[in-house]
C-alpha positions as CSV (number, residue, x, y, z in Angstrom):
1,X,24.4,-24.3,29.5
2,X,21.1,-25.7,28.5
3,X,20.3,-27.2,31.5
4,X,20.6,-23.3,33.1
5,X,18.4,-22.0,30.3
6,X,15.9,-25.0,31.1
7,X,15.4,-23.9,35.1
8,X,15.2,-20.0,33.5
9,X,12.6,-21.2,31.0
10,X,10.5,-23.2,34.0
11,X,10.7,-20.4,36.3
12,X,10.2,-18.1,33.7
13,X,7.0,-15.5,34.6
14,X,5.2,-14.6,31.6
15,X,1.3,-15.8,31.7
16,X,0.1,-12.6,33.9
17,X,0.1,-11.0,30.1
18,X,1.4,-13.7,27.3
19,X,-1.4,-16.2,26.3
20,X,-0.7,-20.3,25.6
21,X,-1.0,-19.9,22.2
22,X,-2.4,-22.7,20.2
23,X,-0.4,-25.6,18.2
24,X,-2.4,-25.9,15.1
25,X,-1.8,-28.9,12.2
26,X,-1.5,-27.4,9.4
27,X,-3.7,-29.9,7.1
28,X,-2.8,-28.2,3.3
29,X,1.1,-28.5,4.0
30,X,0.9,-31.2,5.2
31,X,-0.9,-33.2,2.5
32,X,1.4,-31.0,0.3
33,X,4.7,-32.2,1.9
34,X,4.2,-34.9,2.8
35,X,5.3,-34.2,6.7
36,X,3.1,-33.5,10.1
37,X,3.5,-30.0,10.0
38,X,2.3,-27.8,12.8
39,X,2.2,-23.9,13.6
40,X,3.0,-22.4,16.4
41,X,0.6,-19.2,16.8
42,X,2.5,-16.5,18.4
43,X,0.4,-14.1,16.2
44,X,-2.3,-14.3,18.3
45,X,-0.5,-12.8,21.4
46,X,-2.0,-9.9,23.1
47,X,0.5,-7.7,21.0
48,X,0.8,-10.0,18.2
49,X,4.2,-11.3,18.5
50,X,6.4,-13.8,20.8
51,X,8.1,-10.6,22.3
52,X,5.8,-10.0,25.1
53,X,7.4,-13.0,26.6
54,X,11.0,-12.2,27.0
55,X,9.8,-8.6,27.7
56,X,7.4,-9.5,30.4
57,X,10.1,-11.9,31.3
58,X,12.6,-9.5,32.2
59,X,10.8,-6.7,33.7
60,X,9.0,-8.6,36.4
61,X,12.2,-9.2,37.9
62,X,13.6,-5.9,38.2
63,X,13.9,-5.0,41.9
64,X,11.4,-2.6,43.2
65,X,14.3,0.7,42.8
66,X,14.4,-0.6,39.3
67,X,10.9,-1.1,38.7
68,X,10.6,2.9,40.4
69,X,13.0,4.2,37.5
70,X,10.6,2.4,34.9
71,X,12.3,1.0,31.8
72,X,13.4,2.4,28.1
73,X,14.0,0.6,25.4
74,X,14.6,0.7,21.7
75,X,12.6,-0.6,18.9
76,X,11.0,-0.4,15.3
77,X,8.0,-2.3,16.2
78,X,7.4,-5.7,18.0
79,X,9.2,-5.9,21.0
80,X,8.5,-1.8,21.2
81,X,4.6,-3.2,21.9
82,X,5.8,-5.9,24.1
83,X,7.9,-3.7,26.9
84,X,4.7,-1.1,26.3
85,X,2.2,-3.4,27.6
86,X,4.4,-5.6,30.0
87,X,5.6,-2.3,31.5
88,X,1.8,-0.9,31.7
89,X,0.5,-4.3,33.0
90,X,3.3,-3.9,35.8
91,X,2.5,-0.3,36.5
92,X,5.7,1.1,35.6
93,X,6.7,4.1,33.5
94,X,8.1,3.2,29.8
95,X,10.0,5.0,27.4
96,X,10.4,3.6,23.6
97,X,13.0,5.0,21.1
98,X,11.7,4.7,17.6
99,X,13.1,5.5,14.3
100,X,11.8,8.5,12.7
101,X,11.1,6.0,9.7
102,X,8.7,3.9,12.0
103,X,5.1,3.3,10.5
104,X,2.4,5.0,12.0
105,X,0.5,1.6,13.1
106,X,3.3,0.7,14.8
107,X,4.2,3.9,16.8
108,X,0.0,4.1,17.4
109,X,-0.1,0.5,18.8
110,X,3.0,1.6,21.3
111,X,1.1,4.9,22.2
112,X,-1.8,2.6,22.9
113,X,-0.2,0.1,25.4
114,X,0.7,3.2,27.3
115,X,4.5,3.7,25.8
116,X,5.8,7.0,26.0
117,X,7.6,7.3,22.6
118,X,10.9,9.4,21.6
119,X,11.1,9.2,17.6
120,X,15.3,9.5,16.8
121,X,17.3,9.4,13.7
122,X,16.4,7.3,10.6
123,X,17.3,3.6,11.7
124,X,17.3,0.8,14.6
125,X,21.1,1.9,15.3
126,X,20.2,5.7,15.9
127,X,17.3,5.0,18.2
128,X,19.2,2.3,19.9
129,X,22.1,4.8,20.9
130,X,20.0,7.4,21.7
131,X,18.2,5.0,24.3
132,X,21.0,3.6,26.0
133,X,22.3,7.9,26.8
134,X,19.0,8.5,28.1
135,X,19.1,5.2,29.9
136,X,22.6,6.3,31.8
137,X,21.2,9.9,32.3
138,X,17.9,8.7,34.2
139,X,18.2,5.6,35.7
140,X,15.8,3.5,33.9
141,X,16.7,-0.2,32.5
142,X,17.2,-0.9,28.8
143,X,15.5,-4.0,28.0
144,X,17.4,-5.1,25.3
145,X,15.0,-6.7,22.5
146,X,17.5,-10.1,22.6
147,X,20.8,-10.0,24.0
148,X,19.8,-10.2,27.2
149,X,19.5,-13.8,29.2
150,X,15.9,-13.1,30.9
151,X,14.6,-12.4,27.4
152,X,16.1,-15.3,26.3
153,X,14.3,-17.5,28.7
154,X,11.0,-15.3,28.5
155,X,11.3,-16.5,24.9
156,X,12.0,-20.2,25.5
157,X,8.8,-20.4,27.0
158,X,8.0,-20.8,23.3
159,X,9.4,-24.1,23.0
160,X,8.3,-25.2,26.9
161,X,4.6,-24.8,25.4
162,X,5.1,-26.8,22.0
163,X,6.1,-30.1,24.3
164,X,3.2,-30.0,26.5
165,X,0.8,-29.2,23.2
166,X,2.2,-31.8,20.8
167,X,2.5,-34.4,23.4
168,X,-1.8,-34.1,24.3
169,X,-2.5,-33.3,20.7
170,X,-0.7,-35.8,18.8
171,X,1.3,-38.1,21.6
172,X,4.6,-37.1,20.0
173,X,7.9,-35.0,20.2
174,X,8.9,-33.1,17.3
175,X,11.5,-34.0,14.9
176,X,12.4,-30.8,13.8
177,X,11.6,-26.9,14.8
178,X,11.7,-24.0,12.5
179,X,12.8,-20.9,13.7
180,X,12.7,-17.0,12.1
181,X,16.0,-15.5,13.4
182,X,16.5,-11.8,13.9
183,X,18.6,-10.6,16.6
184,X,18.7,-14.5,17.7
185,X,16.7,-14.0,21.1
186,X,14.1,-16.7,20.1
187,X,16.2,-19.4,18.5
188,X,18.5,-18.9,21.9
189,X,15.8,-19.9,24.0
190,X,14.0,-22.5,22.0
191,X,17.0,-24.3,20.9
192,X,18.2,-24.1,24.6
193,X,15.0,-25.8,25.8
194,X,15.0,-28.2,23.4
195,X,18.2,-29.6,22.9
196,X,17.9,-29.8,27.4
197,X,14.7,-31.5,26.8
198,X,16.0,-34.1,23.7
199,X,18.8,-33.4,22.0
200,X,17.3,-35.6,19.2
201,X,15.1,-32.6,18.3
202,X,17.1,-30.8,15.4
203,X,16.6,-26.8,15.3
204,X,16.6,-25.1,12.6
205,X,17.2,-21.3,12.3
206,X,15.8,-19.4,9.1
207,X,16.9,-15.8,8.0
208,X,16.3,-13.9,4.4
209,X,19.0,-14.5,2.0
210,X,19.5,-10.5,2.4
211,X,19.3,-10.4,5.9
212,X,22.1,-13.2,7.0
213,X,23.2,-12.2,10.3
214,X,23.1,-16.1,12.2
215,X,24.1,-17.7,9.1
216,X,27.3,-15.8,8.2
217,X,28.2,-16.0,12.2
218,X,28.1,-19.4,12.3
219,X,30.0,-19.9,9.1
220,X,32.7,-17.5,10.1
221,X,32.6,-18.9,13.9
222,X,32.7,-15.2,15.0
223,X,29.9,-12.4,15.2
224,X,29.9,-10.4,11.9
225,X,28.3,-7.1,11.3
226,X,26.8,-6.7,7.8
227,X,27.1,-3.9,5.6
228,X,23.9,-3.4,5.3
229,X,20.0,-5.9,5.0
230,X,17.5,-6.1,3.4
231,X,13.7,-4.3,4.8
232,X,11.5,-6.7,3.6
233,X,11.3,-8.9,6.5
234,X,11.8,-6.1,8.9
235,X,10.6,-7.9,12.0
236,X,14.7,-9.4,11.5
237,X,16.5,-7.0,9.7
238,X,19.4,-6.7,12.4
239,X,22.6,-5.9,11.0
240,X,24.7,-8.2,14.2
241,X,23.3,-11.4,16.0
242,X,23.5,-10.7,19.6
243,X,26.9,-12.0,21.9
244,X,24.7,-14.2,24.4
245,X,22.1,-15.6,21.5
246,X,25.2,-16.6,19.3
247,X,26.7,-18.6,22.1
248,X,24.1,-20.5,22.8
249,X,23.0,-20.8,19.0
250,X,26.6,-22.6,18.4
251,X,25.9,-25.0,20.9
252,X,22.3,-25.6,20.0
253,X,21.3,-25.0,16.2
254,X,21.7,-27.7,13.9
255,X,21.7,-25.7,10.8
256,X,20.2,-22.3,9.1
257,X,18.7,-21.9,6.2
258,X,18.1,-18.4,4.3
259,X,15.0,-17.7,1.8
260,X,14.4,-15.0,-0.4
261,X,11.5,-12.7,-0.7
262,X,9.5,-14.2,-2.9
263,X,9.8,-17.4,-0.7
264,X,8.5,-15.5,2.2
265,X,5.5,-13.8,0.0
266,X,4.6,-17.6,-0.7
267,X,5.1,-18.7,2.7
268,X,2.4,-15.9,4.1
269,X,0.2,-17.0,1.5
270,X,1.0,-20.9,3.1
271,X,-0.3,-19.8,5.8
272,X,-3.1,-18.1,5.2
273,X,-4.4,-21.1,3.1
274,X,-4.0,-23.2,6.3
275,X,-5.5,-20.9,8.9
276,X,-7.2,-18.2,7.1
277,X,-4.7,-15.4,9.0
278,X,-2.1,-12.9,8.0
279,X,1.6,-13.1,9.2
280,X,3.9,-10.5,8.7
281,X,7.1,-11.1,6.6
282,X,9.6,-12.2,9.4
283,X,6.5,-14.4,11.0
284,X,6.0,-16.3,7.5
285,X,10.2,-17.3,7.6
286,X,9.6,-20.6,9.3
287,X,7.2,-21.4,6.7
288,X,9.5,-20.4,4.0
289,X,12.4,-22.3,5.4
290,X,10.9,-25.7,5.9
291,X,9.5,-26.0,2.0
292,X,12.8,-25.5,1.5
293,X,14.3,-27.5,3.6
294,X,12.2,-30.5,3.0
295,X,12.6,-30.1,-0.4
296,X,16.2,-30.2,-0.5
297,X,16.6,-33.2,2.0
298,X,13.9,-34.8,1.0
299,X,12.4,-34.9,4.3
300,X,9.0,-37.2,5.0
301,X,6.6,-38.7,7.4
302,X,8.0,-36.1,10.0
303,X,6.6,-34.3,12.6
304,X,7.3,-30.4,12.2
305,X,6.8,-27.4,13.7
306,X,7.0,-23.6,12.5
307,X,6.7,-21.0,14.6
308,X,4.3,-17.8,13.1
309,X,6.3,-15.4,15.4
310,X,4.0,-12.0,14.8
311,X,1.6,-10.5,12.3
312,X,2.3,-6.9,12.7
313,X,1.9,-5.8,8.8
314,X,0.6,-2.6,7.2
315,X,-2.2,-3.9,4.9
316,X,-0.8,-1.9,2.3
317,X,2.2,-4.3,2.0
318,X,-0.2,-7.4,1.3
319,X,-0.7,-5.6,-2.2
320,X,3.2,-6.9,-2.9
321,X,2.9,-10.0,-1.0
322,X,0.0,-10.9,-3.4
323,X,2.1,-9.9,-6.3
324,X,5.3,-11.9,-5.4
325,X,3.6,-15.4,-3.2
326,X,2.8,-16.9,-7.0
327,X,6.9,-16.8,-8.3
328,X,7.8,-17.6,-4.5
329,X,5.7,-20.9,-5.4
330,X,7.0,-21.5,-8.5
331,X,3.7,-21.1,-10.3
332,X,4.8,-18.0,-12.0
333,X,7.3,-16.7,-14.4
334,X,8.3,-13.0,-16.0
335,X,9.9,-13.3,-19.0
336,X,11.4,-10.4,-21.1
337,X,11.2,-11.4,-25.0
338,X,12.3,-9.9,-28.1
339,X,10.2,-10.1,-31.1
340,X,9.6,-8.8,-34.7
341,X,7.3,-5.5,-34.8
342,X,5.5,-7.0,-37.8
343,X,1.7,-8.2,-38.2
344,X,1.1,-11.6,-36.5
345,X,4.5,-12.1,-34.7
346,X,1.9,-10.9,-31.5
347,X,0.1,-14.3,-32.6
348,X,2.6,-16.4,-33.1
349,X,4.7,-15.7,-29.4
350,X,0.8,-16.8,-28.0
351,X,0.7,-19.9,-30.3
352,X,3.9,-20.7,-28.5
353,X,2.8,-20.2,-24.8
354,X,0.5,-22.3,-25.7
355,X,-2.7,-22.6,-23.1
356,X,-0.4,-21.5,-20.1
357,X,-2.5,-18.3,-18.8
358,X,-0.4,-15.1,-18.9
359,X,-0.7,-13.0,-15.5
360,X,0.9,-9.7,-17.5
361,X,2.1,-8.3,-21.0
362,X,3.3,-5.2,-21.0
363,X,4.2,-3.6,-24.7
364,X,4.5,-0.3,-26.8
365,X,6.0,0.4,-29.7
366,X,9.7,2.0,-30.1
367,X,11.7,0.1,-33.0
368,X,10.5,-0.6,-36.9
369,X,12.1,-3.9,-36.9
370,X,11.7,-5.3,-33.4
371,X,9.7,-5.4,-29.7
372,X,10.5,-5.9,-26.5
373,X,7.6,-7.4,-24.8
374,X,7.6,-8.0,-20.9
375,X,5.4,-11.0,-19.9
376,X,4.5,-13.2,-17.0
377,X,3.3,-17.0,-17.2
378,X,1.2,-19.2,-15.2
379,X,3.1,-22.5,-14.2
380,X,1.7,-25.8,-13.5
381,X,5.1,-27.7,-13.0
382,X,7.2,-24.9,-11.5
383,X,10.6,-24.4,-12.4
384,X,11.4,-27.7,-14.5
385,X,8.3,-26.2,-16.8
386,X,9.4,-22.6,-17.3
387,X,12.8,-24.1,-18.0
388,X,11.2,-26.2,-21.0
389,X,9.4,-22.8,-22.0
390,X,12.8,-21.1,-21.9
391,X,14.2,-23.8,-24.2
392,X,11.3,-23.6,-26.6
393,X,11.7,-19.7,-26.8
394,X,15.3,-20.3,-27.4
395,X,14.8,-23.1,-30.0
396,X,12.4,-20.9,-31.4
397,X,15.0,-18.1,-31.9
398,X,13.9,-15.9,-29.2
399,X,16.2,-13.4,-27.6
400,X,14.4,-14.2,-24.1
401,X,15.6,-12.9,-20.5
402,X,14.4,-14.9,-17.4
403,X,13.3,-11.8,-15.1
404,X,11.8,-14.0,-12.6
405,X,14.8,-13.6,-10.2
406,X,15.6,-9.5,-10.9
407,X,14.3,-7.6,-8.4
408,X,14.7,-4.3,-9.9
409,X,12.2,-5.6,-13.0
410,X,10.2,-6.8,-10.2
411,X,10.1,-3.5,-8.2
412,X,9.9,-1.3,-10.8
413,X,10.5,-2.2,-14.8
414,X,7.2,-4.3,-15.1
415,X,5.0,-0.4,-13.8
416,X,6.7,1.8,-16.7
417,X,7.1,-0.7,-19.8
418,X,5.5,1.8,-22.4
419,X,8.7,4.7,-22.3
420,X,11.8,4.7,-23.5
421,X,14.6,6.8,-23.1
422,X,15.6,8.0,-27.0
423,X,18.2,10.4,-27.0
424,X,19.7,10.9,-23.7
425,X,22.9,11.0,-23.0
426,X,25.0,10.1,-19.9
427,X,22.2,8.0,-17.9
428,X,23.0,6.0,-15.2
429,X,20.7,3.9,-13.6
430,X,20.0,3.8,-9.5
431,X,18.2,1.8,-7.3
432,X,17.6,3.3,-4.0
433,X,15.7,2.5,-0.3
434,X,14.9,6.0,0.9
435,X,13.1,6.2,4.2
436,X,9.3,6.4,4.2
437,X,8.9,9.6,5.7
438,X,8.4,13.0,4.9
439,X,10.9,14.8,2.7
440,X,13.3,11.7,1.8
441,X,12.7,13.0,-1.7
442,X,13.5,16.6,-0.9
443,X,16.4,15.4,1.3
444,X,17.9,13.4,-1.7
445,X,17.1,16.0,-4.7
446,X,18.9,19.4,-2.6
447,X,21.5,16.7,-1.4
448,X,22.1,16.2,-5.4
449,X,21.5,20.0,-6.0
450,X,21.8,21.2,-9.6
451,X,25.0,19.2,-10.9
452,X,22.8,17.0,-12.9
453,X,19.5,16.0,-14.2
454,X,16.8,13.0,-13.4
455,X,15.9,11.2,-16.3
456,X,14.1,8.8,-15.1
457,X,12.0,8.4,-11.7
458,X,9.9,5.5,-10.7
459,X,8.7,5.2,-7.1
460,X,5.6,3.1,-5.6
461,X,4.8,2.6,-2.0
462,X,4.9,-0.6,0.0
463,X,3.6,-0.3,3.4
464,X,7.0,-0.5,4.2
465,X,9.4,1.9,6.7
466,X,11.6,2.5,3.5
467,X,10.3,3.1,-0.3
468,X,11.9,2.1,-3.3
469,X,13.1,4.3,-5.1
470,X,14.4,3.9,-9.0
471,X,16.3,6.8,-10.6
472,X,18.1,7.7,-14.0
473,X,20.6,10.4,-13.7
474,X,22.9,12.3,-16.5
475,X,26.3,12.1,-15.5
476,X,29.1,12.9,-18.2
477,X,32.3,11.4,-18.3
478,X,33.8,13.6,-16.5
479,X,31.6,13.9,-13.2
480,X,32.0,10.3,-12.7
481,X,33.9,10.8,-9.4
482,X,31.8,13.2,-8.2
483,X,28.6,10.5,-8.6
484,X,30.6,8.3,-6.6
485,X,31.7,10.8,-3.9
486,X,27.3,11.7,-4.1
487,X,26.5,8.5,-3.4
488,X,29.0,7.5,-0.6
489,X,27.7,10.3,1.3
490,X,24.0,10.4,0.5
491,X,23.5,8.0,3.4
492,X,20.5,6.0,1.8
493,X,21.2,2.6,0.5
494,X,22.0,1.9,-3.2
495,X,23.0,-0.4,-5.9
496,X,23.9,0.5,-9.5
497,X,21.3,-0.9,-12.5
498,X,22.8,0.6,-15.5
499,X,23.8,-3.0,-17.1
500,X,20.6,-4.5,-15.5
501,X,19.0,-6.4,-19.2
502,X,15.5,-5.0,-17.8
503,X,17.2,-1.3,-18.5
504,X,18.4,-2.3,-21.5
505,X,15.4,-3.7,-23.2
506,X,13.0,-1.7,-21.9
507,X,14.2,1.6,-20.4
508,X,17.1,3.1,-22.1
């Protein structure tokens, strides 16, 4: 099997419109982790991303009835751009099916490269269906973002490139490659290359903790379709690794490894130390997953590669990135403390903290005997120091909550400290991902209609294709089933917050 993928990756034609993109050392990790650590620039393609390759790839070998029909395709963003400009640099007709929820760079850039664009439904799944009809009904070829084997070897062209660079740069072969996994058409191909090349070379997948498609496929042997992922990262948020990408990821990944957001927020700000650039989310996960993996196997005096695989962000979003990269590092903490609502207890909670500099406190006044204060802590020492804060609080005779971890305190509680909810009955707390897009709100309130009231509404935009959404709604007893029977059918993702501790201390 690798040796087939290693003839597709030679002959593989995708340089009439991908770029060589530079290997460059990466001098702050390095000296951090103690490890030759090098990244692999696929940011600076033409459409900033890797999947102009396996595109390109695939489409240049259409016969020329194929090539008449032009091609369609299906695609939130990346490999959208790449079939747009491979097609257009080919002279064929394109079609791309976006979500409705598709940010407006994204659908511009496609319009740009010369993509005709069809916006359908309110996720990858709807568009995808909706191009594979239109595909039967007029001819043209899906190119299939990664389950597809001339993608796959467009793709490898990845790993052919990091050879030839490392060897003239720094004489060497890698000892281990990090790569972001999505629909798995990128770790199929590199791994494939490089386990034909040296099977010595260890690969390395990387996913978000919330996005596990390649990691729970693995583990269960078989392809697994998961409920639902997570939108940070949306460059990979695919719900079902592809069939041909698995099989060659069982035979050719050594292991996966799955980090969390603020991990990734950390990892863009990595790399922006160490090249002065901006990766999107799923570009920063190799990044992400070799601290970690270095750390936990105490790796050194390697050579390592990561691959940057696009940098296709809003620059709205790099307002959260900012706010998360510091806890990602471990050089911040949020804290949610309890203390007496008398003169100097203020004072005395600083005394403790000590010279530490405090990145937040948020506070107002709701109890005669006690405060809840909401705080967040510069660390020096990471997470062995705010664990000796923690014990200090405690010894101290603090109630203290560690909200460094609690993404709805993250998201939403540390905005509206300053309001509490006195007096109302029946409220149930809601986290929601609505789609960024015109009337989600409208949508969700006549959905609801007027069987019960919003208490509580806190909403603040990301950049993102989906906002998040937080939401306190009055439901008696007895309208219980009803909420459940709501939410089932609402068709927006959800999770219940009601015994969150950053409700309880600060909201209800």
């Amino acid at each position: 099997m690798t040796e087939n993928y290693k003839n597709k990756v030679e002959q593989a034609n995708v340089y009439d419109v991908a770029v060589k993109t530079p290997l460059e050392p990466a001098l702050r990790l390095s000296a951090r982790l103690d490890n030759n650590v090098w990244i692999k620039r696929e940011d600076l393609q033409p459409v900033y991303s890797f999947k102009l390759r396996g595109a390109y790839n695939k489409i240049v070998q259409l016969s020329d009835a194929d090539k008449e029909k032009g091609v369609i395709t299906a695609s939130a963003g990346n490999h959208a751009q790449g079939v747009a400009l491979a097609a257009k640099r080919l002279g064929l007709k394109s079609l791309i099916v976006m979500p409705k929820t598709t940010p407006n760079i994204k659908v511009s850039a496609v319009r740009d490269f010369g993509g005709e664009i069809e916006l359908v439904g309110n996720a990858y799944d709807d568009a995808s269906a909706h191009a594979l009809q239109r595909a039967t009904d007029t001819g043209m070829t899906f190119v299939h973002p990664y389950d597809d084997p001339e993608v796959i070897a467009g793709q490898g062209t990845v790993a052919k490139e990091i050879l030839q660079q490392l060897q003239q740069q720094a004489s060497t072969e890698p000892d281990i490659v990090f790569v972001p996994v999505g629909g798995g058409g990128l770790i199929a191909g590199v791994s494939a290359y490089l386990k034909a090349i040296n099977p010595a070379i260890r690969i390395i997948g990387v996913e978000p903790d919330d996005a596990p498609c390649m990691h729970d496929a693995l583990k269960a042997n078989e392809r697994v379709v998961l409920e639902q992922v997570g939108i940070f990262a949306d460059g990979v948020a695919v719900k079902q690794v592809g069939e041909e990408p698995f099989r060659v990821a069982q035979k050719c990944v050594d292991d996966m490894i799955l980090v969390s957001t603020d991990e990734i927020c950390a990892a863009i700000k990595d790399i922006f130390d160490d090249t002065r650039s901006i990766t999107e989310p799923a570009g920063a996960l190799a990044v992400a997953g070799m601290k970690k993996y270095v750390e936990a196997n105490k790796i050194q005096n390697q050579t390592l590669v990561v691959i940057d695989s696009g940098a296709n962000i809003n620059f709205d979003r790099l307002r959260h990135v900012a706010e998360r990269s510091e806890l990602g590092e471990h050089r911040e903490a949020l804290f949610a403390v309890t203390i007496a609502e008398e003169i100097g207890s203020f004072r005395k909670f600083c005394e403790l903290i000590g010279l530490r500099g405090m990145t937040e406190f948020n506070y107002r006044y709701a109890d005669p005997t006690q405060a809840h204060i909401f705080v967040g802590v510069k660390l020096e020492n990471g997470l062995e120091e705010k664990n000796e804060l923690l014990t200090l609080l405690h010894n101290e005779n603090y109630d203290v909550e560690d909200m460094t971890d609690n993404e709805m305190a993250k998201l939403h509680v540390r905005y509206m400290v300053g309001g509490r909810g006195n007096g109302v009955e029946n409220e149930h707390l809601y986290r929601f991902e609505f789609p960024e897009r015109p009337g989600a709100l409208l949508r969700f309130l006549n959905f609801m209609g007027e069987r019960w009231n919003i208490s509580l509404f806190h909403y603040r935009n990301h950049g993102a294709a989906y906002g998040r959404v937080l939401v306190g709604i009055q439901v008696p007893e007895k309208d219980h089933e009803a909420l459940d029977l709501f939410l089932q059918n609402l068709g927006y993702t959800w999770w219940e917050e009601t015994d969150n501790p950053a409700y309880k201390m600060f909201l209800s």
